[in-house]
C-alpha positions in Angstrom: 367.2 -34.1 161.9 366.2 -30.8 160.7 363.0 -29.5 159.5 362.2 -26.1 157.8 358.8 -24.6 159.5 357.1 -21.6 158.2 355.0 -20.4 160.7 352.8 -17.7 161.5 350.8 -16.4 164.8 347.3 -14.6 164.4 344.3 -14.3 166.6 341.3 -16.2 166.1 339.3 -12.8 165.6 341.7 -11.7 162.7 341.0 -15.2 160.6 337.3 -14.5 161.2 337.1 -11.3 160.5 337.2 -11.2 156.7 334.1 -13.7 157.1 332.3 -11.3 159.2 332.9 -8.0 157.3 331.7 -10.2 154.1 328.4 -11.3 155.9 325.1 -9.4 154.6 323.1 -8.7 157.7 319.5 -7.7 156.8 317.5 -4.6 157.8 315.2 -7.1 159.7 318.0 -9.5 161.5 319.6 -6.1 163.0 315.9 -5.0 164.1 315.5 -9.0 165.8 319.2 -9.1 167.7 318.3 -5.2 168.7 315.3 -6.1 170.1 316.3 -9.3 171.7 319.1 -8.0 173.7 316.9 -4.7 174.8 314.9 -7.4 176.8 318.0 -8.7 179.0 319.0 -7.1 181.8 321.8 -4.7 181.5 324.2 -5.8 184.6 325.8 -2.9 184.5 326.1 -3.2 180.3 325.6 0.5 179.4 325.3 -0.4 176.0 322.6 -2.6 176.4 320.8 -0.1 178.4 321.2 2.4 175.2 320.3 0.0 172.9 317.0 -0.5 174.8 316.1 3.1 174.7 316.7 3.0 171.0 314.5 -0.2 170.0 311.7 1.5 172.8 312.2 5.4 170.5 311.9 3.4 167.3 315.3 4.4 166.1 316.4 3.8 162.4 317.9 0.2 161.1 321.3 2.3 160.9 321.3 3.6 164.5 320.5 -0.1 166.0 323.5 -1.3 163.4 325.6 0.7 164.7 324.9 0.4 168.2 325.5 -3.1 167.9 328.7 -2.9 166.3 329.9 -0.9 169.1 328.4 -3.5 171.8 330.7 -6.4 169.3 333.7 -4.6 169.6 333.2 -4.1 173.5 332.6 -7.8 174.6 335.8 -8.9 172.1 338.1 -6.3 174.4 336.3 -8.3 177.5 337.3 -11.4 175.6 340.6 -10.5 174.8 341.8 -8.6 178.5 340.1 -12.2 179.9 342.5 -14.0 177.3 345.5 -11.6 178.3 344.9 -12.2 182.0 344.4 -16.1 181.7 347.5 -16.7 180.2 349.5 -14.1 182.2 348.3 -16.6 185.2 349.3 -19.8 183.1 352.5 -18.2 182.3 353.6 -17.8 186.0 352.1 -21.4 187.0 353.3 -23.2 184.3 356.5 -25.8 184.3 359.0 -26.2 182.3 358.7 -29.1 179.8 361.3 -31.6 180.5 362.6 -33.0 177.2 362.3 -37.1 177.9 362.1 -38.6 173.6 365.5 -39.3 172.6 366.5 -39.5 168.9 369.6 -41.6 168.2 370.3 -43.2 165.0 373.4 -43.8 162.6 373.5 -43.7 158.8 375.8 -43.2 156.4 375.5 -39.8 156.5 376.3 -40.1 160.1 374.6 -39.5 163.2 371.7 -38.3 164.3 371.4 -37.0 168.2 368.6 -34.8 170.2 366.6 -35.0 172.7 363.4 -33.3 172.3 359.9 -33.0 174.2 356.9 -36.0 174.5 353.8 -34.1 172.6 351.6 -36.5 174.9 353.7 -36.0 177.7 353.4 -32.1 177.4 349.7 -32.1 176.7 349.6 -34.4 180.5 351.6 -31.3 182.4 349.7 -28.7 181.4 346.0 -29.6 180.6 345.2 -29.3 184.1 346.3 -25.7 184.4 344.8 -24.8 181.5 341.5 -25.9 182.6 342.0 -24.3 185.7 342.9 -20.7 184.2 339.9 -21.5 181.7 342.0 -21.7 178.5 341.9 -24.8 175.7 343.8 -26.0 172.6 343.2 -28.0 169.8 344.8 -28.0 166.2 343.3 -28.0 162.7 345.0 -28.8 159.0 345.0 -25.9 156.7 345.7 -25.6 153.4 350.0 -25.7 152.8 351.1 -22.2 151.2 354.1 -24.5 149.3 352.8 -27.6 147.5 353.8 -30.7 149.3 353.9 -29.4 153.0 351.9 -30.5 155.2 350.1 -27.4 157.6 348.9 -27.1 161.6 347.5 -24.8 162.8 347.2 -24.5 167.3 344.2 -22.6 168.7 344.2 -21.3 171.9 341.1 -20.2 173.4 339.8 -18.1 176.2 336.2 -19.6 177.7 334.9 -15.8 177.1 335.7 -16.6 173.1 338.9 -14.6 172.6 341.3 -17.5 170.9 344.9 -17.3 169.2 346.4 -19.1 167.1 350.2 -20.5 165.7 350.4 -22.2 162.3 353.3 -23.7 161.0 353.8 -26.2 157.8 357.1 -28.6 156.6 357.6 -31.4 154.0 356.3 -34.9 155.5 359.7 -36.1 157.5 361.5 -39.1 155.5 364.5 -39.8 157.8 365.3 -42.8 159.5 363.8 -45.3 157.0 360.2 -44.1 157.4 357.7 -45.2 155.2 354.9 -42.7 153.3 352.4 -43.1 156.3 355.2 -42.8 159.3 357.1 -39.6 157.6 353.5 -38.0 157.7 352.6 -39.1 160.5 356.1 -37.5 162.3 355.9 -34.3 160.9 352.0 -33.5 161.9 352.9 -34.9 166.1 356.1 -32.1 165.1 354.3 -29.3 163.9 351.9 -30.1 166.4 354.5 -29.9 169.3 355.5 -27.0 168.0 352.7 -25.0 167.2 351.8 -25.5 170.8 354.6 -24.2 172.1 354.7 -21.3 170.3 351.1 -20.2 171.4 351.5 -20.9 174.6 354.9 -19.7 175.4 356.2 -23.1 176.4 360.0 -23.8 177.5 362.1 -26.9 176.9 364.9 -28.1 178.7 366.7 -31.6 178.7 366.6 -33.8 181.6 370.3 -34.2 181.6 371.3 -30.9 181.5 372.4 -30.7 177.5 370.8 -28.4 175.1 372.1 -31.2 172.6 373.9 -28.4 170.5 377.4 -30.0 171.6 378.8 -26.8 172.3 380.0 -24.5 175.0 377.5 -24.4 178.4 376.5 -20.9 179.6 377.5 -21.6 183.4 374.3 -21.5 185.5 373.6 -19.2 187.7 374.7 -19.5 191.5 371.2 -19.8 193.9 370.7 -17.2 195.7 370.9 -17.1 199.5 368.8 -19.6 201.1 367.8 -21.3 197.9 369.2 -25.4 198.0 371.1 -27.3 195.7 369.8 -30.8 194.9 372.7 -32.0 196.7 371.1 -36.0 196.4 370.9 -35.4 192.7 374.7 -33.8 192.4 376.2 -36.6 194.6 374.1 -39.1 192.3 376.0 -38.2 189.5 379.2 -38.4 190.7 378.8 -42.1 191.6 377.3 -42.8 188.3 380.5 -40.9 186.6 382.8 -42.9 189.0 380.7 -46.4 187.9 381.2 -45.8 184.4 384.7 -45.4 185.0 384.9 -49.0 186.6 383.1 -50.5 183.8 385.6 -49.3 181.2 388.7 -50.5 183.2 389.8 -46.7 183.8 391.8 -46.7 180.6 390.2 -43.1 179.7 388.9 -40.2 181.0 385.7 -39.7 180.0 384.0 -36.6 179.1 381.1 -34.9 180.5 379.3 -35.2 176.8 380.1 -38.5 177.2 378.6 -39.5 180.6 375.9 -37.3 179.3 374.8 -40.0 176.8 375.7 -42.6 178.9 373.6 -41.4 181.5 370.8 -41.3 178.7 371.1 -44.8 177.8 370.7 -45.7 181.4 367.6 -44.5 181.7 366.2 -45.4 178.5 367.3 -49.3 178.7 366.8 -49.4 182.5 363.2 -46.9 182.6 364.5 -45.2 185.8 364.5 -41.6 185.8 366.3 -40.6 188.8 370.1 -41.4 188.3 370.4 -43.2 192.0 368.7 -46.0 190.4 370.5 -45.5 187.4 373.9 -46.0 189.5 371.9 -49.0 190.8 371.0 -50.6 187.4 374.3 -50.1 186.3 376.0 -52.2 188.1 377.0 -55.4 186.7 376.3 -54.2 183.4 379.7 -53.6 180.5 380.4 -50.2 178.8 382.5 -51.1 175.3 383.0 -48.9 172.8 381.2 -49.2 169.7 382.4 -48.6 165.6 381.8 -45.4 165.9 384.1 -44.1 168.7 380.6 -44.0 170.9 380.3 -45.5 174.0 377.7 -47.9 174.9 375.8 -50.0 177.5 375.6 -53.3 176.9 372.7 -55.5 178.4 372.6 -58.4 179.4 372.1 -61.5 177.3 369.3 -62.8 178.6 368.0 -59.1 177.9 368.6 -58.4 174.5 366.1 -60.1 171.9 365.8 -61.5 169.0 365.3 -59.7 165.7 362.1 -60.0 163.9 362.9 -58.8 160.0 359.3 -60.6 159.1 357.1 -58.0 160.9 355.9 -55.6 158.9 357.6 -51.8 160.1 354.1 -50.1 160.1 352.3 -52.7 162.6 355.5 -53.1 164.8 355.8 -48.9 164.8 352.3 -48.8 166.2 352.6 -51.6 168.9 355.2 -49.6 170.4 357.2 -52.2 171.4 360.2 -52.0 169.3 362.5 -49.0 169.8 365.7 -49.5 167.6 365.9 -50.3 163.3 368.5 -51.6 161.7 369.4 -49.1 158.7 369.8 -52.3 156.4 367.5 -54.6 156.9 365.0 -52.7 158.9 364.9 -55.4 161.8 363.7 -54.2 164.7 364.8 -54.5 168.5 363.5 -53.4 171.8 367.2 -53.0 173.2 370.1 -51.8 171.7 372.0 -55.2 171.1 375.6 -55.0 171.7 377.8 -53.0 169.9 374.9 -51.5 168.1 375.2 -54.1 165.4 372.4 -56.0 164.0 372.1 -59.6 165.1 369.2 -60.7 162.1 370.1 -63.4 159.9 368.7 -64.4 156.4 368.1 -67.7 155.1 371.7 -69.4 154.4 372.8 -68.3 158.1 374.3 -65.2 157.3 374.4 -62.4 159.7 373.4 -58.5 158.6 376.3 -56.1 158.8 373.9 -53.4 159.4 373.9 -50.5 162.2 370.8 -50.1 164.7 369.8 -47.0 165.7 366.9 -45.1 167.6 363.9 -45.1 165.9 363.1 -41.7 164.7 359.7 -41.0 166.2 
């Protein structure tokens, strides 16, 4: 799926200013701040110290103004070298986002596959560190500049007040089936994904080692001396490659986009991250090769259920227990039944000779 964003970046200051220059301050207000801050101590503020002497020489309304205005600009450069220095810390303590959310579905048009990162799942790795180098975030609609987009704007804020922002807008997101709610729905948990990565500097990178562009790999680059490879994870891989090569009777070769995806099913249907319990899971288990040239992981039969084309698609969408849709009859299916076709059945007996899919999130 792709989705047109227009986004822009701006600090928090800039959308406030406008509102500030347009303010009417009053002869007496600027006399009552003057005279309120003359009676703090100074801590080493020179400009409070000078605004003291002029509320004590009975200065002019315009002198105090002015003497404030330069004590406003001074605390937002404080705020904003406090923002610069917070997120220079957050930048060099903060990991990069694993992309876990796979999107995998089949229409007529073809398919659909990405991988992309969990907004809840980011939010969990980096709201501690965040607090910790005094920073927040939270979003807020906006008004769309095109009629019919939906708008997000991510704020990023310093505890000292200096905040910046990313706003980004797109049409609500009708693939996959989606009804009204669901298609707006998706595209505000998008463009609030991505407004938050863009603020923040965030990095994504798949767990599998695919950018999911299906094209050539940049060849990593060799550790350096004394760094380690992840010699258990390497090894893990090969003994799920050689697995899958059981389980299809060694007729082909498979490819490395293929054992990829593979590798993706497995931990989707079996919920184990690391692939040593992956190779575990898989064995047993039959790789066939579906209609559409893919290949697949079939479960077992006592694992695959039953289709319920009666349950409404909203209420099952927010249970969160279905995770597959047949394009046709919108059944839905916590596993992938086998072959990727649709198992539901209408009244007289006969069987739908739809495709399931991923459900787009």
């Amino acid at each position: 799926m792709t989705k047109r964003t227009q986004g822009t970046k701006t600090t928090e200051a800039e959308v406030k200013q406008g509102e500030v220059e347009a303010k009417t301050v009053t002869d007496a207000e600027v006399v009552q701040e003057a005279t309120a801050l003359a009676r703090q101590p100074a801590h080493g503020e020179s400009i409070l110290s000078i605004i003291k002497d002029a509320v004590i020489s009975k200065a002019d309304v315009q002198t105090l103004r002015e003497l404030l205005a330069i004590r406003r600009e001074e605390r937002a450069d404080q705020a904003r070298e406090a923002f610069e220095v917070a997120m220079v810390a957050f930048s060099a303590k903060v990991p990069t986002i694993i992309k876990t959310r796979v999107v995998d579905f089949t229409t007529q048009k073809g398919r659909t596959h990405y991988t992309h990162a969990g907004l809840p799942e980011t939010v969990e790795q980096i709201q501690g560190l965040m607090a910790e180098c005094q920073l927040s975030r939270r979003w807020k609609d906006e008004d769309p500049k095109k009629v019919g987009n939906i708008r997000i704007r991510c704020i990023a804020s310093h505890i000292m007040g200096h905040s910046e922002s990313f706003a980004a807008e797109a049409p609500p997101d009708t693939s996959g089936n989606k009804n009204d709610a669901q298609a707006v729905a998706s595209i505000i948990t998008y463009l609030r994904r991505t407004t938050l990565f863009a603020v923040l500097g965030l990095v994504a990178k798949d767990d599998v080692d695919d950018d999911g562009a299906g094209g050539k790999k940049t060849e990593p680059e060799r550790p350096k001396s004394g760094e380690l490879l992840d010699a258990d994870e390497n090894e893990a891989k090969k003994e799920f490659a050689q697995e899958c090569h059981i389980l299809i009777g060694g007729r082909t070769q498979l490819t490395p986009s293929e054992l990829r995806d593979l590798l993706t099913q497995a931990r989707m249907l079996s919920q184990q991250p690391k692939v040593a319990e992956c190779v575990r899971w898989l064995k047993g288990k039959r790789i066939v090769k579906g209609t559409d040239g893919r290949w697949l992981i079939e479960a077992p039969q006592e694992e695959q259920p039953t289709a319920d084309a009666e349950a409404d698609p909203l209420d099952a969408a927010a249970s969160g227990d279905t995770q597959y849709e047949c394009e046709t009859c919108l059944a839905r299916y916590k596993v992938l039944p086998s072959g990727g076709h649709c198992t539901a059945t209408d009244g007289k007996g006969k069987t739908c000779p739809g495709k399931v899919g991923r459900i787009m999130e």
